[in-house]
C-alpha positions as CSV (number, residue, x, y, z in Angstrom):
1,X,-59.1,-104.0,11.8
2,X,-62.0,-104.5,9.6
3,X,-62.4,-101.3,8.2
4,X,-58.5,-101.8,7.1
5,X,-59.5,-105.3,5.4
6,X,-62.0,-103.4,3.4
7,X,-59.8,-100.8,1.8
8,X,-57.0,-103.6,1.2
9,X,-59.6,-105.6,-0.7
10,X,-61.0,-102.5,-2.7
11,X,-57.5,-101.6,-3.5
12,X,-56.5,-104.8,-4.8
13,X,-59.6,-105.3,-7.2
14,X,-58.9,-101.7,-8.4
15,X,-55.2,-102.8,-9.5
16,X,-57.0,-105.7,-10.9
17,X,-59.1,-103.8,-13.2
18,X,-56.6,-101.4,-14.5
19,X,-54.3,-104.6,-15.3
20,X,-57.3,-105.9,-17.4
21,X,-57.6,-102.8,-19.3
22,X,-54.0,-102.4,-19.7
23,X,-54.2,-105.7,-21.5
24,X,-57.4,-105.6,-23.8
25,X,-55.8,-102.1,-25.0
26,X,-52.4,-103.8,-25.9
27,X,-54.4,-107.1,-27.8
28,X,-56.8,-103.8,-29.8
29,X,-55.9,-104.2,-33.3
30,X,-54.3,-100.6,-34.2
31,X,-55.7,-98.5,-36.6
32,X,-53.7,-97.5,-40.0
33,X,-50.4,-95.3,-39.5
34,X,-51.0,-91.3,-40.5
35,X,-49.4,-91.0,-43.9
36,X,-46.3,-89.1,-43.7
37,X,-46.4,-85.4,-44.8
38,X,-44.6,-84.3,-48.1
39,X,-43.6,-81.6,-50.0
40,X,-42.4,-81.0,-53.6
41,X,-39.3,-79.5,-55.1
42,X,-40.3,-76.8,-57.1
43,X,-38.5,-74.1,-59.3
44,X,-38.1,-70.4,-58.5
45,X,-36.3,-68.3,-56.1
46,X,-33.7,-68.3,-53.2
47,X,-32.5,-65.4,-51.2
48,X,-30.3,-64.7,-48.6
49,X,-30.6,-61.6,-46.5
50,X,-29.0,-60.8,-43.5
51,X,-30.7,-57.5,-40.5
52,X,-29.9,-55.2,-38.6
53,X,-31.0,-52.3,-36.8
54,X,-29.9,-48.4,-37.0
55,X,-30.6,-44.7,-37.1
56,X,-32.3,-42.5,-40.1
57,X,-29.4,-39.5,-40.6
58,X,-29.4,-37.0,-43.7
59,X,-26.0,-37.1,-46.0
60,X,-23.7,-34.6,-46.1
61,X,-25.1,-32.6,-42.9
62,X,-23.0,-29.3,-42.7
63,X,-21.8,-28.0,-39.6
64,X,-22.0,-23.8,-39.3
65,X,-20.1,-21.1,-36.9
66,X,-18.3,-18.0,-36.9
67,X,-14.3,-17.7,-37.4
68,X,-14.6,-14.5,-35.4
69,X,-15.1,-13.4,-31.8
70,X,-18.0,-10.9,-31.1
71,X,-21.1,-10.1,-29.9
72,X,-24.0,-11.9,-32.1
73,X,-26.7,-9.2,-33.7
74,X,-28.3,-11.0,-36.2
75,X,-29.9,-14.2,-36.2
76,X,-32.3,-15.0,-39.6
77,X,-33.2,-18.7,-39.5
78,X,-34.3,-21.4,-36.9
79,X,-34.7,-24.7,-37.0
80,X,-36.7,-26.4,-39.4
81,X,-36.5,-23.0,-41.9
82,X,-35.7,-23.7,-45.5
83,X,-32.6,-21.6,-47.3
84,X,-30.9,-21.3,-50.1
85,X,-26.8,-21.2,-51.3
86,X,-25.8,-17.5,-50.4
87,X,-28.2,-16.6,-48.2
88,X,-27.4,-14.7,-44.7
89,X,-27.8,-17.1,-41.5
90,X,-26.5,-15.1,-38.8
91,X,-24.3,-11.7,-38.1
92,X,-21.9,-10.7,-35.6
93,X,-21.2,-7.0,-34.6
94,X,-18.7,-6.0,-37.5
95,X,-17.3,-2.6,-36.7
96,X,-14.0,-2.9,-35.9
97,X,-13.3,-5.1,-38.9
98,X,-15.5,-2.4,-40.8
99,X,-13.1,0.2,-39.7
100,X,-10.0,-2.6,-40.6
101,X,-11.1,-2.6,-44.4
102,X,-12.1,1.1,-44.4
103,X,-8.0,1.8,-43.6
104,X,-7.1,-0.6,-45.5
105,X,-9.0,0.8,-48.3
106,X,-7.7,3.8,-47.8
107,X,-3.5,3.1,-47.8
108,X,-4.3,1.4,-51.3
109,X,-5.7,4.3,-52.5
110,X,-2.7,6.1,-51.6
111,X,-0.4,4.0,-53.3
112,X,-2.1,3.7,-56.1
113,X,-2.2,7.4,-56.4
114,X,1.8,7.6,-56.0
115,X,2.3,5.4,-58.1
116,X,0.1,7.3,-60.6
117,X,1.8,10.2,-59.8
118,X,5.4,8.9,-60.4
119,X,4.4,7.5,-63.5
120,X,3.3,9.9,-65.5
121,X,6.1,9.2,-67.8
122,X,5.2,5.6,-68.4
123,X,2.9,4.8,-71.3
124,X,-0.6,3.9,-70.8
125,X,0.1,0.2,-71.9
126,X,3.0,0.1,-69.1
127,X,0.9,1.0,-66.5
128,X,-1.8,-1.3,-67.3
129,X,0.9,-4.3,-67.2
130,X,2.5,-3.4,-64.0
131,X,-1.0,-3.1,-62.3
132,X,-2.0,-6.7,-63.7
133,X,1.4,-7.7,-62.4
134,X,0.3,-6.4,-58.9
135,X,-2.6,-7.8,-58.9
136,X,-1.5,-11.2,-60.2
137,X,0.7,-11.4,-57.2
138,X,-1.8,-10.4,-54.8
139,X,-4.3,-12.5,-55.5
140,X,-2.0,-15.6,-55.5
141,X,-0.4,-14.4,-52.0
142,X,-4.4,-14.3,-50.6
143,X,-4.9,-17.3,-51.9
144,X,-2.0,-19.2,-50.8
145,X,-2.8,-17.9,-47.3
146,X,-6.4,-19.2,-47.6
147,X,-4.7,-22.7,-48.6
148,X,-2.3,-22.7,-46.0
149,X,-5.2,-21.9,-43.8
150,X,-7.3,-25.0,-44.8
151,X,-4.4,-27.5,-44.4
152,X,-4.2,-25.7,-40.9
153,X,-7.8,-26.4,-40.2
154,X,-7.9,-30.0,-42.0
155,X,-4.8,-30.9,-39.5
156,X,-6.4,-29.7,-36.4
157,X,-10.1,-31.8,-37.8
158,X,-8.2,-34.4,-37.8
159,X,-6.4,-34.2,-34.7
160,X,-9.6,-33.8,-32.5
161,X,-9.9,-37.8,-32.3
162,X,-8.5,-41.0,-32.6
163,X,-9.6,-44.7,-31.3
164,X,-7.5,-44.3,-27.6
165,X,-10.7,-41.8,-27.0
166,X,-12.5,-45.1,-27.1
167,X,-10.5,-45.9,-23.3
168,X,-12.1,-43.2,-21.2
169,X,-8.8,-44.2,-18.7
170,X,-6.4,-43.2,-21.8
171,X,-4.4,-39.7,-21.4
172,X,-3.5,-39.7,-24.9
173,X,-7.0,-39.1,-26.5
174,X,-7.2,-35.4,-27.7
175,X,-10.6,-35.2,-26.9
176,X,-11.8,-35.4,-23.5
177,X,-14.8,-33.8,-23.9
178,X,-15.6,-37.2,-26.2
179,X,-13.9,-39.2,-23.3
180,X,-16.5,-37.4,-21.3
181,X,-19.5,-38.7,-22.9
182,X,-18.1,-42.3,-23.1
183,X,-17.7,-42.3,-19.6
184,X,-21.0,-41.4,-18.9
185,X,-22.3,-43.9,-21.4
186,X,-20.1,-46.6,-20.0
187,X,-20.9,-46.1,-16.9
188,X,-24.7,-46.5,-17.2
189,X,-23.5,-49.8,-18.9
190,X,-22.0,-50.6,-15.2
191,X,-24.8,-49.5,-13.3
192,X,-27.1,-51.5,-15.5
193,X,-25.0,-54.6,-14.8
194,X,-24.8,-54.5,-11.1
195,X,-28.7,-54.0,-11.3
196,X,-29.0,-57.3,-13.3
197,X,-26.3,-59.1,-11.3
198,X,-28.2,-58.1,-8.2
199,X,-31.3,-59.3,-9.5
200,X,-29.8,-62.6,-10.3
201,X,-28.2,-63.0,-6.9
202,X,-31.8,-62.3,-5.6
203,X,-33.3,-64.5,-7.5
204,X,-31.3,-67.4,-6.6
205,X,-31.4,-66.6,-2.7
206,X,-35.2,-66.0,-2.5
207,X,-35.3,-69.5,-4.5
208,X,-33.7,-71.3,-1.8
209,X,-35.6,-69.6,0.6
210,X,-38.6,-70.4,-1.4
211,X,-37.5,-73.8,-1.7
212,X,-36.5,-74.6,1.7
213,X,-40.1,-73.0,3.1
214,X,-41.7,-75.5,0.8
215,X,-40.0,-78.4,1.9
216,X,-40.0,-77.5,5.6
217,X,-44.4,-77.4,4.7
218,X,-44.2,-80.8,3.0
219,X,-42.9,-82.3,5.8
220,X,-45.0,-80.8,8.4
221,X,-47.8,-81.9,6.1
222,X,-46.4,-85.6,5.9
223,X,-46.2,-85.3,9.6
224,X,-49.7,-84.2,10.1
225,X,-50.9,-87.0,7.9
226,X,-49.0,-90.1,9.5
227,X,-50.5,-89.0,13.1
228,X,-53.9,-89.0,11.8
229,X,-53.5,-92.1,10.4
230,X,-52.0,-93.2,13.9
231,X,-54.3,-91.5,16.0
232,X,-57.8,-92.2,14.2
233,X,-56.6,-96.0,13.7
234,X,-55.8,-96.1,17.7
235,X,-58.7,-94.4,18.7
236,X,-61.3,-94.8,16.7
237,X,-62.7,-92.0,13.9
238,X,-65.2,-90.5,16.2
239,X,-62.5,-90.0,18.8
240,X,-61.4,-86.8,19.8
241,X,-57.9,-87.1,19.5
242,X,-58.7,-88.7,15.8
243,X,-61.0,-85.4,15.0
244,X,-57.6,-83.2,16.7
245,X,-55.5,-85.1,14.1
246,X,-57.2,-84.6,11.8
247,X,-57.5,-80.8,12.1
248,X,-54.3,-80.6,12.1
249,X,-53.8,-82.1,9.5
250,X,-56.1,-79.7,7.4
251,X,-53.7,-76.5,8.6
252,X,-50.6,-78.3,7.5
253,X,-51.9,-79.2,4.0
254,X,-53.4,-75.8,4.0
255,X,-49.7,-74.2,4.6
256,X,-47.9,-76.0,2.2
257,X,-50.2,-75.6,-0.4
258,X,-49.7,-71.5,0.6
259,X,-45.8,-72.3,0.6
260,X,-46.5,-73.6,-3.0
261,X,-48.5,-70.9,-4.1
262,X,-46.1,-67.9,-2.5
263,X,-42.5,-70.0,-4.2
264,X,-45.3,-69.7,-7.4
265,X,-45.5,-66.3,-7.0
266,X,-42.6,-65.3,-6.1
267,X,-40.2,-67.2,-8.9
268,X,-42.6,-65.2,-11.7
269,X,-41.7,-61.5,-9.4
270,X,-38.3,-62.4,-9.2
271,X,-38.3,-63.3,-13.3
272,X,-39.9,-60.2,-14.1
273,X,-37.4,-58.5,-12.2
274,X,-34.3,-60.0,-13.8
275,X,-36.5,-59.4,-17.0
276,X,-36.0,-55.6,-16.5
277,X,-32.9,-55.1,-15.3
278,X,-31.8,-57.3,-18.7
279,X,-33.2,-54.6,-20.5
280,X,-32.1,-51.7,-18.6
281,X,-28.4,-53.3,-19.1
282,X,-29.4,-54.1,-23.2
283,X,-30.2,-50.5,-23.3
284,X,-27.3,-48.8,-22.0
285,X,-25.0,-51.4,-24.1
286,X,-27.4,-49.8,-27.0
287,X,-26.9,-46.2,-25.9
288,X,-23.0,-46.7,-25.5
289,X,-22.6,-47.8,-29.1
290,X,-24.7,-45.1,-30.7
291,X,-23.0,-42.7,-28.5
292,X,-19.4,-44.0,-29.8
293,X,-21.1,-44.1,-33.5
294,X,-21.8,-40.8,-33.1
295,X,-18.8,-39.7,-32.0
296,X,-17.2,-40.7,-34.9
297,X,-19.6,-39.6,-37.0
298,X,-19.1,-36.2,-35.6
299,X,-15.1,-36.7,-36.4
300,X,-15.8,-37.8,-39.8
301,X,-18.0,-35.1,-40.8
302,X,-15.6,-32.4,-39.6
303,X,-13.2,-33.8,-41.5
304,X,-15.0,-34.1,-44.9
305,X,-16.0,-30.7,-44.4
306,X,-12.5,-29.4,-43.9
307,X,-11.2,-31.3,-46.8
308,X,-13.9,-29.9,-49.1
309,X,-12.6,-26.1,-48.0
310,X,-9.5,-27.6,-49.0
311,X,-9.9,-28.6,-52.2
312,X,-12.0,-25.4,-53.2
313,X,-9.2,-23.2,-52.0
314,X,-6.9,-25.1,-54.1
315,X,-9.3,-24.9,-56.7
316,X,-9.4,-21.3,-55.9
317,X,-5.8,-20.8,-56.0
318,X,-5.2,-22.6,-59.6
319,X,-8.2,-20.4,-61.2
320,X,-6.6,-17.4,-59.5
321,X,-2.9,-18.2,-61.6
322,X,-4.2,-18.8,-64.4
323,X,-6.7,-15.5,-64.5
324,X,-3.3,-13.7,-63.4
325,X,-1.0,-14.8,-66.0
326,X,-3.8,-14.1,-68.8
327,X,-4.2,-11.2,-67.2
328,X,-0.5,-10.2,-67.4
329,X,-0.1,-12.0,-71.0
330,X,-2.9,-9.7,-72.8
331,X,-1.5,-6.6,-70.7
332,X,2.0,-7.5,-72.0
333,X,0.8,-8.0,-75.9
334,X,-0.7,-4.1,-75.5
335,X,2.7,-2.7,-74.5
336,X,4.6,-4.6,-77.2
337,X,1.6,-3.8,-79.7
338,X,2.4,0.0,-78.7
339,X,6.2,-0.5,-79.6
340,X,6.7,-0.2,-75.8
341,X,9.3,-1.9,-73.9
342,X,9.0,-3.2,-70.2
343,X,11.8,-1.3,-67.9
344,X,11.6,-1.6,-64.4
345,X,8.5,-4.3,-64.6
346,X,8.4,-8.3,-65.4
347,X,6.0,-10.7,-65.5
348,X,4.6,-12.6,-62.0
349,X,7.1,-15.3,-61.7
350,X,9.9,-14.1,-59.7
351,X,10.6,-10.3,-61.1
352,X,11.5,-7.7,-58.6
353,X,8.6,-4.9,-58.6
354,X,9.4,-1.2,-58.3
355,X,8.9,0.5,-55.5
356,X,5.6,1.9,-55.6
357,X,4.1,-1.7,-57.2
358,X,5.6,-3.2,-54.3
359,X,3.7,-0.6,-51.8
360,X,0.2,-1.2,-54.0
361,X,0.8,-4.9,-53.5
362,X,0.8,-4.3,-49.7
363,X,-2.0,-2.4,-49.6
364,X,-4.2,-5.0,-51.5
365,X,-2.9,-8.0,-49.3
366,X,-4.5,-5.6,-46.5
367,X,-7.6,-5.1,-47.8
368,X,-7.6,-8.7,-48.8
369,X,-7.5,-10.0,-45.0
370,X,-9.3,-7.0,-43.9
371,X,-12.2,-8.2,-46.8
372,X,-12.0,-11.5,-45.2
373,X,-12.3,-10.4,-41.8
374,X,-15.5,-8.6,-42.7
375,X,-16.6,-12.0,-44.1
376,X,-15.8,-13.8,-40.8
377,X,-18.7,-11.7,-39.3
378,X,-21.4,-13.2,-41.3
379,X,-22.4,-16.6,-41.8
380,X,-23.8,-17.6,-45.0
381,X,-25.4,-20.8,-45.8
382,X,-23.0,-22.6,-48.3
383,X,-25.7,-24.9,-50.0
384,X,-29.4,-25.5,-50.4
385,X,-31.4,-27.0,-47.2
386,X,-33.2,-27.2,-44.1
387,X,-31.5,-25.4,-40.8
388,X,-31.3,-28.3,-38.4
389,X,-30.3,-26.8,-35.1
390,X,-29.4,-22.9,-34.3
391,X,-27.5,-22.0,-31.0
392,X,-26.8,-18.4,-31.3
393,X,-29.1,-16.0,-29.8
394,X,-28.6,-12.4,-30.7
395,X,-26.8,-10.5,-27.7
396,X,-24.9,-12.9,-26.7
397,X,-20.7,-13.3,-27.6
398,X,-19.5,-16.3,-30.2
399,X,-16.3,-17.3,-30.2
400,X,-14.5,-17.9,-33.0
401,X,-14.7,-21.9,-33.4
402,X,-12.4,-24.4,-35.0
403,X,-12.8,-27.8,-36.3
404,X,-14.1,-30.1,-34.0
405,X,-15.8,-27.3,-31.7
406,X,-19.6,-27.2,-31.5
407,X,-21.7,-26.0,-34.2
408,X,-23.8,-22.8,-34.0
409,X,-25.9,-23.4,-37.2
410,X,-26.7,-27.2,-38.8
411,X,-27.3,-27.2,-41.8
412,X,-29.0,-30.6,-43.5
413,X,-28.8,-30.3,-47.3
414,X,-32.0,-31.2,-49.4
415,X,-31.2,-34.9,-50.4
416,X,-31.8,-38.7,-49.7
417,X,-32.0,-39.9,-46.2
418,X,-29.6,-43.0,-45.0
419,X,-29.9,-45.2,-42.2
420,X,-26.6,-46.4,-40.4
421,X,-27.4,-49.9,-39.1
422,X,-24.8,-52.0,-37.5
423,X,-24.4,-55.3,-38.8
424,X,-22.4,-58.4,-37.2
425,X,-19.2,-59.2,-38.2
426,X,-20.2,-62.5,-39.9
427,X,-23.1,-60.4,-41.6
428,X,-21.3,-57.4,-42.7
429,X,-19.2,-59.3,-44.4
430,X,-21.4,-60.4,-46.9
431,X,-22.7,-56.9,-47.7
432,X,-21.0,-55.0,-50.6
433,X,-21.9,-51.6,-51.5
434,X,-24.8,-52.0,-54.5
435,X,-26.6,-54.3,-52.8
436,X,-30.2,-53.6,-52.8
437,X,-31.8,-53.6,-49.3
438,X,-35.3,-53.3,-47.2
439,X,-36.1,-50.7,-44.8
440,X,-38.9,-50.9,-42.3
441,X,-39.4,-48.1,-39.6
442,X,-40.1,-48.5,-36.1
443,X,-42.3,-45.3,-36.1
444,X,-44.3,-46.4,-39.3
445,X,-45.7,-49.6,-38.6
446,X,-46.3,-51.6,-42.0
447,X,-44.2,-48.9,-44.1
448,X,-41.2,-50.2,-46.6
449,X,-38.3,-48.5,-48.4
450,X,-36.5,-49.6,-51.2
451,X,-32.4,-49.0,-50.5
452,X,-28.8,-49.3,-51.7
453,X,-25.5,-50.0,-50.2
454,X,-23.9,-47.2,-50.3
455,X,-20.6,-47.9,-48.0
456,X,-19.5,-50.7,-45.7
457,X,-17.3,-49.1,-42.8
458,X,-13.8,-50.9,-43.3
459,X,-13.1,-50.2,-39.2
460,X,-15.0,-52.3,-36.9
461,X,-16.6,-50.8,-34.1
462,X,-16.0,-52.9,-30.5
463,X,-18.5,-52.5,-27.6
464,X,-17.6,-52.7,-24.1
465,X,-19.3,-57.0,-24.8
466,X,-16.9,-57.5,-26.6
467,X,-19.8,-57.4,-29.7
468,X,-18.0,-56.6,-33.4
469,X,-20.0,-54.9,-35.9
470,X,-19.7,-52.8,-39.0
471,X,-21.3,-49.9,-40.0
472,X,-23.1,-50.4,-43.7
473,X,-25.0,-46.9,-44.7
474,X,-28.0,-47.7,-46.8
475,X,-29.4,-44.7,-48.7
476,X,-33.3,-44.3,-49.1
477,X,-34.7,-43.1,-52.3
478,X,-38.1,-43.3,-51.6
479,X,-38.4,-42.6,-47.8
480,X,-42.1,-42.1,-46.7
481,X,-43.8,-39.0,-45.5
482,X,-43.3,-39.0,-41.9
483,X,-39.6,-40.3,-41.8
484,X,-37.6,-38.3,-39.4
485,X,-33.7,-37.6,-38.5
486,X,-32.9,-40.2,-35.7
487,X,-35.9,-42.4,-36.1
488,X,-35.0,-46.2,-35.5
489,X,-35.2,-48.6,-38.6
490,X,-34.2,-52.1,-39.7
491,X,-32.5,-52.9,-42.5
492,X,-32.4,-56.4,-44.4
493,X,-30.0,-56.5,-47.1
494,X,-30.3,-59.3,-49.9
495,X,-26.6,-60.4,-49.9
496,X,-27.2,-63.5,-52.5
497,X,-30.2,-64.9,-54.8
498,X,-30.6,-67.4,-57.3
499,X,-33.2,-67.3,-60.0
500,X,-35.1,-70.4,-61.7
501,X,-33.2,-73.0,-59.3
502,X,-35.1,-76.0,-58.0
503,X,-35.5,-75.6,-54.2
504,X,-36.9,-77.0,-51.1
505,X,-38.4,-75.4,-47.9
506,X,-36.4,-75.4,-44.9
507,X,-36.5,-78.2,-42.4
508,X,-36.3,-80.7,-45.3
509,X,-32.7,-81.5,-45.6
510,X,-30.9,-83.5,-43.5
511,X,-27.3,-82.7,-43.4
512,X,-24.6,-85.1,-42.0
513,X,-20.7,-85.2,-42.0
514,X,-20.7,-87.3,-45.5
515,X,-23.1,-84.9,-46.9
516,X,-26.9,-83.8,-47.4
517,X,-29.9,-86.2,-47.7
518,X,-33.6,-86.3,-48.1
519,X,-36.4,-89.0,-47.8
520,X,-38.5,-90.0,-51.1
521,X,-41.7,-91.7,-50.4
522,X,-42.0,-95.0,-52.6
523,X,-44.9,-96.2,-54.3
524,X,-45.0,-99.2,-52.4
525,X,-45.1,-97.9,-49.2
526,X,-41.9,-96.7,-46.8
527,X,-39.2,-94.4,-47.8
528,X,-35.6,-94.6,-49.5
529,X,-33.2,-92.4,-48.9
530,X,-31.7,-90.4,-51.6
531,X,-28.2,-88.1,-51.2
532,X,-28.4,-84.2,-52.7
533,X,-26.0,-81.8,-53.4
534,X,-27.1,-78.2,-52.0
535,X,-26.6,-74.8,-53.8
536,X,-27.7,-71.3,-51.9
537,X,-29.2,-71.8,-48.1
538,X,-31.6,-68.9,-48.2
539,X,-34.2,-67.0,-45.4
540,X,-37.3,-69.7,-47.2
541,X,-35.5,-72.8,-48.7
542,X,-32.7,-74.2,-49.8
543,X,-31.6,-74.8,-53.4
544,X,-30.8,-78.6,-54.8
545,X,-28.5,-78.6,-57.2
546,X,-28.2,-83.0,-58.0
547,X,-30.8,-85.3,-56.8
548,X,-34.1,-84.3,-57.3
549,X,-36.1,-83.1,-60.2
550,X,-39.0,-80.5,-60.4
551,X,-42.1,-82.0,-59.2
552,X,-40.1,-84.6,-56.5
553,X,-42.4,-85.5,-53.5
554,X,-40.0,-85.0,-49.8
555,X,-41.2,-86.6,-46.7
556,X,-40.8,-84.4,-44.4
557,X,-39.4,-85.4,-41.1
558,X,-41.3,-85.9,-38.2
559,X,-40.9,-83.3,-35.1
560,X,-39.1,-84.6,-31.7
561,X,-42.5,-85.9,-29.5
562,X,-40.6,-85.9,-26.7
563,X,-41.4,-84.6,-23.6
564,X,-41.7,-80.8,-23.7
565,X,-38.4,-78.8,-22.3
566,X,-37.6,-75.6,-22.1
567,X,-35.5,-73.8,-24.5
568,X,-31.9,-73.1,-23.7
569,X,-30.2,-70.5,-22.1
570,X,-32.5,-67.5,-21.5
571,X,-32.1,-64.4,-19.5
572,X,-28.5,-63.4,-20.1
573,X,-26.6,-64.0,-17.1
574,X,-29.0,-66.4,-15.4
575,X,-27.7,-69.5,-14.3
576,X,-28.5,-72.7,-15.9
């Protein structure tokens, strides 16, 4: 008992002591208040800007193949070779449309030669017109056909998708190869999401498990400690069930202090864990919209590429009349210049040919398709540029491809490089084409482009998270060396700025219901409060258009003290 009397006495004077500091402390005069911090209004520039990540693609790639079936013998160019318009790519076997023209060939030389022969007795000046007249009409029946043919293939380019393709469980999508690939992508977006919701679920178990170890520790510990106490007050401190007690004691701190550490331990694995499977789901969200991006792309550049054949076969076709009918005009001025007269023959617009002009005309629309036929063996590269991909090899059979197919020669022409980044919804829709941008690449660290806006898509494109964003194509005039097709990129775009405006840095500005205020310091001490009216909120400041004047001192507000918290929200998914 007199060992207790001691500690109670040592224990009191302790409290004693700390009162008496506790008190002198509060009776310290204080020293002076730190003067508040300030900053000044100041005149120059505010911008807005708004990011976004993407993908470095060339413009205007062109996609290559045969329109004819046949056993590939020729292949000039692989990947990464330079070539110009004009120049041979790749060959297939072209006999039998070889033999085609040669026959062709020949029945117009035939009925030329009858014609010749049954003509004898028509002036030089008639023949010459009925032969323009033939050849008039040819040429605009060949290139009607190669119109014809280009609506045909534009129609099917167009055909070979629409946004049900975006439903992998949609029959009505005419392309289930695309379907395909969505499926696969959307899939690893499942997979990835049952591995994070796993690791959550984990998580939260092996917590409790954690938790409940810990506590069953503590009280074994609290246990341990209130029988020492008993035993070694009962006994004595040199007593051996005093020295057991306290032994026991030792192993119980000693295994909650282990549960402690282990729960420790185990919360960071567990963290780490979600931490990855986050990032395996954020990356096969990422893949699935690039892979329905490219999809589209792949649509859209068919389709430009089959209008283009469009419009230069109509352009074709209109050169083609108009060459005929001056053909026929200046043919026609001869005979009348002679003091001949047209009998059996009229001009291209409707007249009835003779006989043997009707059999020539045959004969050249032959050799025309058997000409084109030849054509359709070879493919020659259309523009200036750099052979992307090649995927013939010589011996083996192409197929004659349509729009939409697979390419067997990519072709990317010689100019600017863009980056497709998709923007938010909020974002894109402060972004009009013109407006100047920054682009940094991944690959490059501390490298910079200067870009434009060259399009904002007008579709929105919806991921399986229900995230909306828009497509904005920013075009590169001054891409670095080193910048490669399909390199990542980020792409800030300056959507607004104001010039020579009196502005203050961010943080300053309080902003309430009844509008926006700042603190002034006085010269007496203290502040006053003093309303503004706010202009552009940029990325560094905001601009003050009534209230303040150049050269105005702020106060600017304190931080929250407060105890430290985390931030909210966190992993995405994990419970709060």
């Amino acid at each position: 008992m007199r060992r207790r009397t001691v500690w109670i006495n040592l224990a009191l004077g302790g409290a004693l002591l700390v009162a008496v500091i506790v008190l002198l402390a509060s009776l310290a005069p204080r020293g002076p208040a730190a003067p508040a911090r300030t900053v000044t209004a100041e005149i120059g520039t505010v911008t807005a800007t708004v990011t976004a990540n993407g993908t470095v693609e060339r413009s205007g790639t062109v996609d290559l193949a045969f329109r004819a079936t046949g056993t590939v013998t020729e292949v000039s160019v692989q990947a990464g070779d330079s070539v110009r318009a004009g120049q041979v790519l790749a060959r297939i076997q072209d006999a039998a449309a070889q033999q085609q023209l040669a026959s062709a060939q020949s029945t117009l030389v035939q009925a030329m030669s009858t014609a010749a022969g049954a003509a004898t007795s028509t002036s030089t000046a008639q023949q010459a017109l009925n032969d323009a007249v033939a050849l008039a009409d040819a040429t605009k029946t060949r290139n009607e056909q190669a119109v014809i043919q280009a609506k045909a293939n534009l129609k099917a380019a167009e055909d070979t998708w629409s946004d049900t393709c975006l439903d992998v469980s949609n029959p009505s999508c005419p392309n289930p190869a695309a379907q395909a690939q969505l499926r696969a992508a959307e899939n690893a977006v499942t997979s990835g999401q049952m591995g994070y919701d796993n690791a959550v679920a984990t998580a939260v178990q092996n917590e409790i498990g954690y938790n409940l170890n810990v506590s069953q520790k503590q009280v074994s510990a609290e246990r341990a400690t209130s029988t020492r106490t008993s035993d070694c007050g009962t006994y004595g401190a040199d007593s051996s069930n005093c020295r057991s007690a306290e032994g026991s004691e030792l192993s119980a701190k000693q295994s909650y202090e282990s549960a402690l550490n282990s729960r420790t331990a185990g919360l960071l694995a567990d963290k780490q864990a979600m931490m990855n499977a986050s990032r395996t789901l954020s990356d096969a969200q990422v893949a699935l919209q690039r892979t329905q991006a490219e999809l589209r792309k792949t649509h859209a550049d068919a389709v430009r590429a089959a209008k283009q054949t469009l419009t230069n076969a109509e352009q074709t076709y209109q050169i083609g009349l108009i060459s005929g009918r001056q053909s026929v005009t200046q043919a026609t001025s001869s005979l009348f210049a002679n003091g001949q007269a047209t009998t059996e023959m009229s001009l291209a617009d409707g007249a009835e040919l003779s006989a043997n002009q009707a059999a020539i005309q045959a004969a050249q629309t032959l050799v025309a398709a058997a000409e084109q036929a030849v054509a359709d063996t070879t493919i020659v590269a259309p523009i200036d540029g750099v052979v992307g991909d090649v995927r013939y090899v010589v011996g083996e059979s192409a197929s004659a491809t349509s729009a939409g197919d697979a390419p067997g020669i990519t072709l990317l022409p010689k100019g600017e490089l863009e980056v497709v980044a998709a923007f938010a919804e909020a974002d894109a829709s402060r972004i009009e084409v013109g407006d100047q941008a920054t682009v940094t690449f991944a690959a490059l660290a501390g490298t910079t482009s200067q870009g434009t806006v060259v399009s904002v898509d007008e579709v929105a494109t919806t991921g399986t998270n229900a995230l909306v964003t828009y497509g904005v194509r920013v075009q590169v005039a001054d891409a670095p060396q080193g910048v490669r097709e399909g390199m990542t990129a980020s792409v800030t775009v300056t959507v607004d700025e104001a010039t020579d405006v009196l502005f203050l840095p961010p943080g300053v500005v309080t902003e309430r219901e009844d509008g926006a205020y700042v603190q002034v310091p006085l010269a007496e001490g203290g502040t006053e409060e003093v309303q503004v009216t706010l202009g552009l909120k940029g990325d560094l400041g905001t601009e003050i258009t009534q209230g303040l004047a150049p050269g105005d001192e702020v106060v600017v507000p304190e931080a929250d003290t407060g105890a430290a918290s985390f931030p909210q929200g966190g992993i995405p998914g994990e419970p709060n």
